[in-house]
BALOBA-1460 file (C-alpha; in Angstrom, 3 decimals):
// residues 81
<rec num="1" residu="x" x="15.362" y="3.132" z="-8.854"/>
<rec num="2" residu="x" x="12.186" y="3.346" z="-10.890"/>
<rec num="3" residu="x" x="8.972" y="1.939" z="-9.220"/>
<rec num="4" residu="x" x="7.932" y="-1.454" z="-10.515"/>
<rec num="5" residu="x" x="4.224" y="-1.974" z="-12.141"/>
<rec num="6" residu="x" x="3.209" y="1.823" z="-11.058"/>
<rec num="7" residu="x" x="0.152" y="2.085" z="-13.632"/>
<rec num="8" residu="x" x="-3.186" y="-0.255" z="-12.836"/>
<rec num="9" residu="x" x="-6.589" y="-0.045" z="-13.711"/>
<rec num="10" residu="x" x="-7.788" y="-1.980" z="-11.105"/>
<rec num="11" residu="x" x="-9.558" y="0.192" z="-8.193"/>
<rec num="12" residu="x" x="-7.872" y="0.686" z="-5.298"/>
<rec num="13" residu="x" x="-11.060" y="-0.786" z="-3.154"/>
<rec num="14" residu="x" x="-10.538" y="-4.081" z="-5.192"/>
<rec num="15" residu="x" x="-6.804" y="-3.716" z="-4.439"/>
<rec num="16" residu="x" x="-7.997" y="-2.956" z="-0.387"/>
<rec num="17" residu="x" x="-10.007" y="-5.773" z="-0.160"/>
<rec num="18" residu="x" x="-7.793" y="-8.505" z="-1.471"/>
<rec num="19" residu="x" x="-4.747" y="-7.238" z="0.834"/>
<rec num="20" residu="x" x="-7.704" y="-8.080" z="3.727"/>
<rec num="21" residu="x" x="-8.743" y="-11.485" z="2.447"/>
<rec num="22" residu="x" x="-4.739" y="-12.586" z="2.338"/>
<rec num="23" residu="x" x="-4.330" y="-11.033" z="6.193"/>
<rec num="24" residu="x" x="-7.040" y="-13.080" z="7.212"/>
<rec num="25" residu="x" x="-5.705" y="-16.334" z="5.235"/>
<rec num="26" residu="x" x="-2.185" y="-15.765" z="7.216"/>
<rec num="27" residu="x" x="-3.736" y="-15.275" z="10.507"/>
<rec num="28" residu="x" x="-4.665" y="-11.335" z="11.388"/>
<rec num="29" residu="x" x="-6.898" y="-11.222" z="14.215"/>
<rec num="30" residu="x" x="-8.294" y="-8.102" z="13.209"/>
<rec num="31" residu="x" x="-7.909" y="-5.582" z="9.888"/>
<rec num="32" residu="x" x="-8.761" y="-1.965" z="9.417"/>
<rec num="33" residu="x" x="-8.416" y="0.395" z="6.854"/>
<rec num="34" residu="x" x="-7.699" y="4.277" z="7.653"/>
<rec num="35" residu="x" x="-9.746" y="6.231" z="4.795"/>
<rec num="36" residu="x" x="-9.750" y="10.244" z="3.904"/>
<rec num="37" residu="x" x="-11.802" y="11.404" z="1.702"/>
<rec num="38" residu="x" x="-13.138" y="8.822" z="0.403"/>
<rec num="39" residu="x" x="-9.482" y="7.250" z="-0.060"/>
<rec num="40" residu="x" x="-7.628" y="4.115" z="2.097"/>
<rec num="41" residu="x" x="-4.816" y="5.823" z="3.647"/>
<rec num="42" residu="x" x="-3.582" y="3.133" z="6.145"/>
<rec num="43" residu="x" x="-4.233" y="-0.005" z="6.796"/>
<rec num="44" residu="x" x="-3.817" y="-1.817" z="9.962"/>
<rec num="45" residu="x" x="-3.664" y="-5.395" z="11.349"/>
<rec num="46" residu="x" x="-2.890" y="-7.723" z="14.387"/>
<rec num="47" residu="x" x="-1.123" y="-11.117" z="14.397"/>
<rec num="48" residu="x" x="-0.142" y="-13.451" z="17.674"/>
<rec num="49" residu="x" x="3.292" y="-14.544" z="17.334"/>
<rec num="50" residu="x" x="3.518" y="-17.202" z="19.715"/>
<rec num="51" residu="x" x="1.421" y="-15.815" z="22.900"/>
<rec num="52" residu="x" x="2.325" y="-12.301" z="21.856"/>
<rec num="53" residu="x" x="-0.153" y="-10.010" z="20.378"/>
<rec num="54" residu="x" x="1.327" y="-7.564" z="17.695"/>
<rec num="55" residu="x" x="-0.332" y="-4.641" z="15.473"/>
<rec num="56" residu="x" x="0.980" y="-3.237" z="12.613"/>
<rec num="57" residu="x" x="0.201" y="-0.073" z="10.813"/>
<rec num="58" residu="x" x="0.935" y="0.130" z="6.895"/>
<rec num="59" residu="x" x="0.094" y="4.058" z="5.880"/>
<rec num="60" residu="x" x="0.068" y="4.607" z="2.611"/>
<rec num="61" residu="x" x="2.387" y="7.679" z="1.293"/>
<rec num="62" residu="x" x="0.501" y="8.787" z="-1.889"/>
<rec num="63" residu="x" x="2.660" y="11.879" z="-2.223"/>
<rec num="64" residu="x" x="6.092" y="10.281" z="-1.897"/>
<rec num="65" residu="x" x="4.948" y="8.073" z="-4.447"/>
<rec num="66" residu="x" x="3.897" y="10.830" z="-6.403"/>
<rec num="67" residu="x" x="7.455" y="12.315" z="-5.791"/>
<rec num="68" residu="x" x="9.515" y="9.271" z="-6.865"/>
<rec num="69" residu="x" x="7.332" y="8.566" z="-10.368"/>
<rec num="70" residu="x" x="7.957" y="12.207" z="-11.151"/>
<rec num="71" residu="x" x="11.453" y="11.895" z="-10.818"/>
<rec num="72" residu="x" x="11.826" y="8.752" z="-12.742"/>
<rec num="73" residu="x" x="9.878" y="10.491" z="-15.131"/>
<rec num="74" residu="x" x="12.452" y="13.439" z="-15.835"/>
<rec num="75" residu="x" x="15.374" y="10.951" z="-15.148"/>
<rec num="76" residu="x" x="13.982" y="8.788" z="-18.248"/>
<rec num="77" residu="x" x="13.088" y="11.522" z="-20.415"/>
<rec num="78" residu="x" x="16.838" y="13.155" z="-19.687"/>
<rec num="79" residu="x" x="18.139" y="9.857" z="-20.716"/>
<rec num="80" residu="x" x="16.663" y="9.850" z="-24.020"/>
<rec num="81" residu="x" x="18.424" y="13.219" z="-24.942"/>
């Protein structure tokens, strides 16, 4: 199954920053981004559910990504033979 909207021109700091502002709007106690080179690799959060304090870790996996739009790519071009 192909990836929907893969292609963007907006930055990925822009893209960062609004996922932070929408945590914070639902609740997260706290939010954290993981970066690597210069580049968000995770981000992390907390959020009480009733009296119970939970964190959540959302890594991002640039190379499976990668991986699955290059084989959409060759699927779709294989199609059009």
């Amino acid at each position: 199954m192909p990836i929907l909207n893969y292609t963007t021109k907006v930055d990925s700091s822009k893209t960062v920053s609004e996922i932070q502002a929408i945590l914070g709007r639902k609740g997260a106690t706290h939010v954290s981004v993981d970066y690597r080179d210069g580049k968000a690799t995770a981000i992390s959060f907390g959020l009480t559910l009733g009296e119970m304090p939970i964190n959540f870790r959302l890594p991002c996996n640039v190379e499976g990504v990668s991986n699955a739009l290059r084989r959409a790519r060759s699927h779709s071009a294989a199609r059009r033979c």
